[in-house]
TIRO-2110 file (N, C-alpha, C; in Angstrom, 1 decimal):
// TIRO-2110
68.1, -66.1, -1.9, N, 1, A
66.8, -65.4, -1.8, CA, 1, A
66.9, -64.2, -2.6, C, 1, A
65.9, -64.1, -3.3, N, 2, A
65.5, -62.9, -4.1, CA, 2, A
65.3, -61.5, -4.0, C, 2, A
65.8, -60.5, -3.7, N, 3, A
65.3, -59.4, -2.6, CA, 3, A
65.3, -58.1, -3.6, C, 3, A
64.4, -57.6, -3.9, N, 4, A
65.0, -56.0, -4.6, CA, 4, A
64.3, -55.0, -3.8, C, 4, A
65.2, -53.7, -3.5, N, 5, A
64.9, -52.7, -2.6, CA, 5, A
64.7, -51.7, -2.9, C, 5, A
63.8, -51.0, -3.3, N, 6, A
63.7, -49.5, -3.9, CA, 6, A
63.8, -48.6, -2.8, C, 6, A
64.4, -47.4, -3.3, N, 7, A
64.7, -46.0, -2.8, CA, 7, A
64.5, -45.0, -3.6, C, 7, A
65.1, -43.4, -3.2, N, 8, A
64.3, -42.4, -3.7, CA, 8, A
63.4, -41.8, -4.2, C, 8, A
62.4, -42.0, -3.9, N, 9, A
61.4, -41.8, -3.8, CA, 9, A
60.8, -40.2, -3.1, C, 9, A
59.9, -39.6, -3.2, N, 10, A
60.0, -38.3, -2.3, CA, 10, A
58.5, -37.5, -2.8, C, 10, A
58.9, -36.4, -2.4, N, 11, A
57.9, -35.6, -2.7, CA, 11, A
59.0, -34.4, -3.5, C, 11, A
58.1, -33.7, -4.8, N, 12, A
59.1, -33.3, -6.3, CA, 12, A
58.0, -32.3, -6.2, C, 12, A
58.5, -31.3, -6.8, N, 13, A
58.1, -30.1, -7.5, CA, 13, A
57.7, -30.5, -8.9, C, 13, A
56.5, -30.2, -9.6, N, 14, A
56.2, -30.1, -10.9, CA, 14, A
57.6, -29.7, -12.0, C, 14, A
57.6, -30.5, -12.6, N, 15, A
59.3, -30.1, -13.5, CA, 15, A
60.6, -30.7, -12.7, C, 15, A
60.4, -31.0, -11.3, N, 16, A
61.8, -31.1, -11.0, CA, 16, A
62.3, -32.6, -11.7, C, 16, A
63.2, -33.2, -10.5, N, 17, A
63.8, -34.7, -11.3, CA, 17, A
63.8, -35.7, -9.6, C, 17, A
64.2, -36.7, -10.0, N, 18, A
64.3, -37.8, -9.2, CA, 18, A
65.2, -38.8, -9.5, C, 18, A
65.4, -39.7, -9.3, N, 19, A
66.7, -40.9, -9.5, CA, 19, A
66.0, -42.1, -8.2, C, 19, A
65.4, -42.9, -8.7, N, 20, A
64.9, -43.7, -7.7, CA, 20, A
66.5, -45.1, -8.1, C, 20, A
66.5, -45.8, -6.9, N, 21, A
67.3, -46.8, -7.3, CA, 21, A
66.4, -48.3, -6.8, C, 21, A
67.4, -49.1, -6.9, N, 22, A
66.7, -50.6, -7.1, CA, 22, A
67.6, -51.8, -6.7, C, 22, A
68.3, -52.1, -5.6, N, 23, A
69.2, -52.6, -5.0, CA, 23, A
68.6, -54.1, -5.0, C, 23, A
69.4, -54.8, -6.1, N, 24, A
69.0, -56.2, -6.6, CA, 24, A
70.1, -57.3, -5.5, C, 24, A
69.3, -58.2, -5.0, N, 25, A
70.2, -59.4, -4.3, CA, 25, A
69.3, -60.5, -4.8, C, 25, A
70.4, -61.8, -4.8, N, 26, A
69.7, -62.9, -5.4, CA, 26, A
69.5, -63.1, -6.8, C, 26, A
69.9, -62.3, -7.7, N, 27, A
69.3, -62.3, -9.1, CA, 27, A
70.8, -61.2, -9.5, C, 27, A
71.3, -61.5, -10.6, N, 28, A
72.4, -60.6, -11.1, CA, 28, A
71.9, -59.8, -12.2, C, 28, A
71.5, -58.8, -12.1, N, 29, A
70.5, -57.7, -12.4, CA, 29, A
70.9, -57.2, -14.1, C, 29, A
72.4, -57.9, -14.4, N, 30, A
73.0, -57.7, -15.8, CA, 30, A
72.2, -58.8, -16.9, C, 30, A
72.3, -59.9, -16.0, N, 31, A
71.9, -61.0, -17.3, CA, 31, A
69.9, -61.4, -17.0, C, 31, A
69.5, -60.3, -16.0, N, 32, A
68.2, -60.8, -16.3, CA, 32, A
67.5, -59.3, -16.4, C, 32, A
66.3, -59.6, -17.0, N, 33, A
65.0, -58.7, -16.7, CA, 33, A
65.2, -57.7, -15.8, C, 33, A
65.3, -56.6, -15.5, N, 34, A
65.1, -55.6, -14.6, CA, 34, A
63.9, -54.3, -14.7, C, 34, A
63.0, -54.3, -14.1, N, 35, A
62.0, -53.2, -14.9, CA, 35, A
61.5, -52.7, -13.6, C, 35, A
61.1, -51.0, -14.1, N, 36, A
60.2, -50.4, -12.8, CA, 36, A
59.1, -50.3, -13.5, C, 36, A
58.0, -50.5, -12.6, N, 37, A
56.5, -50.3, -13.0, CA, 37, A
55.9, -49.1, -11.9, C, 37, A
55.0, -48.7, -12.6, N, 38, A
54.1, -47.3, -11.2, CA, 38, A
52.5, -47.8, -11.2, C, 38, A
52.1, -47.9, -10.1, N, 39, A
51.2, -47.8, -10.0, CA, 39, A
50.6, -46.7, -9.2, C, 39, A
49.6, -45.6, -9.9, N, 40, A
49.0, -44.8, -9.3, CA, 40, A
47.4, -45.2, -8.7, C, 40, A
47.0, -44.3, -7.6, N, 41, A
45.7, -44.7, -7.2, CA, 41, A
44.5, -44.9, -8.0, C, 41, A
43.9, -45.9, -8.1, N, 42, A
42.9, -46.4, -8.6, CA, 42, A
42.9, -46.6, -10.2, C, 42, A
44.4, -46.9, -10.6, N, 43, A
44.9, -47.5, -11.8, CA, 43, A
45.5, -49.0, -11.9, C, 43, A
45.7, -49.2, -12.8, N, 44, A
46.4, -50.6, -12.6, CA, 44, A
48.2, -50.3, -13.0, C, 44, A
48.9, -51.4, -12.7, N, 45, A
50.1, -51.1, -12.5, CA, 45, A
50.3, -51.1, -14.2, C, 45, A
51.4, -50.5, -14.5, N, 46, A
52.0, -50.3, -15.4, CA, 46, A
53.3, -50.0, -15.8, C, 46, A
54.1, -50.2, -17.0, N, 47, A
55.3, -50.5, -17.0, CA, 47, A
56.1, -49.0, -17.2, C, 47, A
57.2, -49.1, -16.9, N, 48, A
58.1, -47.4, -16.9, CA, 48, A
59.0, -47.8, -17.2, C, 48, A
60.2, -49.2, -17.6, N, 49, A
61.0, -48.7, -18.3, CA, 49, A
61.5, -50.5, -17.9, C, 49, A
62.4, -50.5, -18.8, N, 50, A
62.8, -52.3, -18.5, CA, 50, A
63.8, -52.4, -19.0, C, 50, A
65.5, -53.1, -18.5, N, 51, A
66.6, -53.0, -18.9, CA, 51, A
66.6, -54.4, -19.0, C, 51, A
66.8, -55.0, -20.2, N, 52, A
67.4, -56.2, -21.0, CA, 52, A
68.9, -56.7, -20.7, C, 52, A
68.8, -57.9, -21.2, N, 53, A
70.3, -58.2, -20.7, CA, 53, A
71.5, -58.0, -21.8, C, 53, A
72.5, -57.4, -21.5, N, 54, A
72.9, -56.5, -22.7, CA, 54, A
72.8, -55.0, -22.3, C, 54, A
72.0, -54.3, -23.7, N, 55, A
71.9, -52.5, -23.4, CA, 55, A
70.6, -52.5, -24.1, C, 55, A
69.9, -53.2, -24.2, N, 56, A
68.3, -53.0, -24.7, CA, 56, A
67.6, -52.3, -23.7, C, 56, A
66.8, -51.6, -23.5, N, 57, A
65.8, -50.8, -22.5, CA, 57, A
64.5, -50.2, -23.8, C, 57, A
63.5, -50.5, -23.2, N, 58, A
62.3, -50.3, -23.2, CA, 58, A
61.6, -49.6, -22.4, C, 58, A
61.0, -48.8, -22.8, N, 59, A
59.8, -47.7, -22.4, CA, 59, A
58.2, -47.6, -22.3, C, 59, A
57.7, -47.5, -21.4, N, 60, A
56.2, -47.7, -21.4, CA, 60, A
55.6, -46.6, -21.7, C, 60, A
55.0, -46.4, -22.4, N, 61, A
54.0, -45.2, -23.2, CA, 61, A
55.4, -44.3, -24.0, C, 61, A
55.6, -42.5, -23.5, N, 62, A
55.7, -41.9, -24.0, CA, 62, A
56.6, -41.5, -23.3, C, 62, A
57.1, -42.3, -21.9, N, 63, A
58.0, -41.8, -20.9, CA, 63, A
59.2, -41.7, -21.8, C, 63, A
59.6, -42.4, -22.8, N, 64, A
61.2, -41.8, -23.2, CA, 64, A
61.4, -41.1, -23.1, C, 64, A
62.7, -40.2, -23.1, N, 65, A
63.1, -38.3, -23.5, CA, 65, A
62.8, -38.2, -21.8, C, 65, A
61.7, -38.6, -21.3, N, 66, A
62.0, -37.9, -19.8, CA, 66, A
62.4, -38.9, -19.0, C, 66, A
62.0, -40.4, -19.0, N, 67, A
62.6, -41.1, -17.8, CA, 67, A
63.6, -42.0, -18.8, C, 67, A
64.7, -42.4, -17.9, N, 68, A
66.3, -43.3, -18.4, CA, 68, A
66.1, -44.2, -17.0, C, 68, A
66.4, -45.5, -17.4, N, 69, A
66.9, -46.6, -16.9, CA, 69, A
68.2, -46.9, -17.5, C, 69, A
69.3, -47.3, -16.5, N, 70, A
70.0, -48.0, -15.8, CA, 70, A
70.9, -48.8, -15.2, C, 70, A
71.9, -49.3, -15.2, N, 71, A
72.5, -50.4, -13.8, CA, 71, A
73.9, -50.3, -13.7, C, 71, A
74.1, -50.4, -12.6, N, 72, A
75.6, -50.1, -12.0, CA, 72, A
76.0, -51.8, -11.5, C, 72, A
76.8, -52.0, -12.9, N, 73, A
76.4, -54.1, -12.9, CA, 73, A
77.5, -54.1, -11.4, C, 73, A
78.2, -53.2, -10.9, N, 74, A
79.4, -53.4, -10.0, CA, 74, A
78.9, -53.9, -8.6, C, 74, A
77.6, -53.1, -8.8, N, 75, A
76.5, -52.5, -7.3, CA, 75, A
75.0, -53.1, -7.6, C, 75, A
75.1, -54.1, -8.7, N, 76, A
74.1, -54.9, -8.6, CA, 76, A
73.0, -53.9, -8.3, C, 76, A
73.0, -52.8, -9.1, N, 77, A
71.7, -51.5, -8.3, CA, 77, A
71.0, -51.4, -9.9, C, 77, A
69.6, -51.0, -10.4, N, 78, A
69.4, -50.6, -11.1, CA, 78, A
68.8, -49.3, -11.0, C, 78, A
68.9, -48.5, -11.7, N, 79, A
67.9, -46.6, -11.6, CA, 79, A
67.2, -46.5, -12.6, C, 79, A
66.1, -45.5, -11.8, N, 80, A
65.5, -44.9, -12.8, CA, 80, A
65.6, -42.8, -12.7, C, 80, A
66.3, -42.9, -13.7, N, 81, A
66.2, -41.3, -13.4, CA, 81, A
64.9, -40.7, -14.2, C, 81, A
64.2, -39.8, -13.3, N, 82, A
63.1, -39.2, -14.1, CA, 82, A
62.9, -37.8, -14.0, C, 82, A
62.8, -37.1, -15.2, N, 83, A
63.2, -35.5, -15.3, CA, 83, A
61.7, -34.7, -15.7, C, 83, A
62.0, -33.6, -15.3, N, 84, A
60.6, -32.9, -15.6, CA, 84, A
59.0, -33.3, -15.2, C, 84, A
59.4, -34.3, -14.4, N, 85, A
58.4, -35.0, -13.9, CA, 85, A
56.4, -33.8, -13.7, C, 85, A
55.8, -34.7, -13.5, N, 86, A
54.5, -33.9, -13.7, CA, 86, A
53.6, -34.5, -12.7, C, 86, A
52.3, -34.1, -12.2, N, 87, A
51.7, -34.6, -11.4, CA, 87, A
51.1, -35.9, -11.7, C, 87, A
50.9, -36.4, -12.8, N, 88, A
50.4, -37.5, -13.6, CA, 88, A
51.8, -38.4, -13.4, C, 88, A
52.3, -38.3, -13.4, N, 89, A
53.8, -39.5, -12.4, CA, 89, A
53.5, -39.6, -11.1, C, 89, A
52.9, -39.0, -9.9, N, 90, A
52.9, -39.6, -8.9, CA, 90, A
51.8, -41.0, -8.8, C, 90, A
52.8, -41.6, -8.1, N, 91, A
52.4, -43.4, -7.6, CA, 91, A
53.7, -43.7, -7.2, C, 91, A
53.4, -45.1, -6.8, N, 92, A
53.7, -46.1, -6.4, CA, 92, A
54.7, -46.6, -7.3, C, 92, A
56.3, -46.7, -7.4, N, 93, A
57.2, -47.2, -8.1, CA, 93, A
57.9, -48.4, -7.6, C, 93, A
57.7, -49.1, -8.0, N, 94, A
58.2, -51.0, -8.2, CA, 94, A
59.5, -51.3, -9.0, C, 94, A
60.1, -51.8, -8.6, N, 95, A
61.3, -52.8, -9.1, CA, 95, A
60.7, -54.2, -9.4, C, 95, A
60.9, -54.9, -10.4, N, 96, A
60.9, -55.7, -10.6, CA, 96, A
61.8, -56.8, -11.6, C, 96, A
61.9, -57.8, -11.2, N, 97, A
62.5, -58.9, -11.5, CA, 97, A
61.8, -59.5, -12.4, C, 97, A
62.2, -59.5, -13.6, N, 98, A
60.8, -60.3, -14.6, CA, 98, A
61.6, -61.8, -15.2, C, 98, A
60.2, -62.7, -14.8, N, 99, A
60.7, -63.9, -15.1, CA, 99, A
61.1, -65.0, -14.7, C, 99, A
62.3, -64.2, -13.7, N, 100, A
63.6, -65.2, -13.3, CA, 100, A
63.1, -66.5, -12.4, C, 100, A
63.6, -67.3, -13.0, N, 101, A
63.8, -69.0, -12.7, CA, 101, A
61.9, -69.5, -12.5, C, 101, A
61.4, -68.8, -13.8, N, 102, A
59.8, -68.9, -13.7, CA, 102, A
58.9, -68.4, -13.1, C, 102, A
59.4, -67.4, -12.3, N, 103, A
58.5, -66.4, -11.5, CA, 103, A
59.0, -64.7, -11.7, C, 103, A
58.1, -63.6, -11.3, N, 104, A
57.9, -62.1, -11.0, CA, 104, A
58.5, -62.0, -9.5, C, 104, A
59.7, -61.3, -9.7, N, 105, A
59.6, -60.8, -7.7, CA, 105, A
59.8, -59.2, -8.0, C, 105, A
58.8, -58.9, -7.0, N, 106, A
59.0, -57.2, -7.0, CA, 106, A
59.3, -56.9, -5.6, C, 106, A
59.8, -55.6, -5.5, N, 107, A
59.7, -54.7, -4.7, CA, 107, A
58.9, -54.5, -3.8, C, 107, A
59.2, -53.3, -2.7, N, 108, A
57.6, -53.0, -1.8, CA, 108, A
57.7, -51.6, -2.2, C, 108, A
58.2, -51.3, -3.4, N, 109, A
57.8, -50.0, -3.8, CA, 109, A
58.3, -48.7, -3.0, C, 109, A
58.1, -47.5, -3.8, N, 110, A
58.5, -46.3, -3.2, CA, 110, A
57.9, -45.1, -3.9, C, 110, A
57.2, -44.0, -2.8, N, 111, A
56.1, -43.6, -3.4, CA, 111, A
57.0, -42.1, -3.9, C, 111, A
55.8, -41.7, -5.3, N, 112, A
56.9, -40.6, -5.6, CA, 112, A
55.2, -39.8, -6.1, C, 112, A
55.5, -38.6, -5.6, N, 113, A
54.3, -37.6, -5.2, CA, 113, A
55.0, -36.5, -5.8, C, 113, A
54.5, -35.4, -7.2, N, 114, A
55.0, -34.8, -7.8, CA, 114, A
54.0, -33.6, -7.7, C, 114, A
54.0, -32.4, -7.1, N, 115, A
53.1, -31.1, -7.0, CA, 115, A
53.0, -30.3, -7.6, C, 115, A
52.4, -29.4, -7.7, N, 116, A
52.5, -28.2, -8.6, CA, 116, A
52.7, -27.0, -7.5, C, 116, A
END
């Protein structure tokens, strides 16, 4: 069974940082797809960062320089550390599993609320 679990999540100060993680079972999180997506209110979801099998990672928009993905192949966990964060990052952060054995499994997410 397929399971990914997100954590860290919180409430952040304008500028501060975060490290959400992504606790993969069922899927060996080295040799497949791993990606977090955010969905904020009354947007559609979108992609934040996606680790390749290997050391490829990809970035959605302009987040590089501030957010880094991840994986601790030992702990089957993937991260997202995010720095300097800004009010325009708070949503809804997703793990996801892209692909595997012909399907998407995601997360139930973890909300991350950034103030000024």
């Amino acid at each position: 069974q397929v399971q990914l679990v997100e954590s860290g999540g919180g409430l952040v100060q304008d500028g501060g940082s975060l490290r959400l993680s992504c606790v993969v079972s069922g899927v060996t999180s080295s040799t497949n797809i791993i990606s977090w997506f955010r969905q904020a209110p009354g947007k559609q979801r979108e992609l934040v960062a996606a680790a390749y099998p290997g050391s490829t990672t990809k970035y959605g928009g302009s987040l590089e320089g501030r957010f880094a993905i991840s994986r601790d192949n030992r702990k089957n966990t993937v991260y997202l550390q995010m720095n300097s964060l800004k009010p325009e990052d708070t949503a809804v952060y997703y793990c996801a599993a892209i692909y595997y054995r012909g399907r998407d499994y995601w997360g139930q997410g973890t909300q991350v609320t950034v103030v000024t």
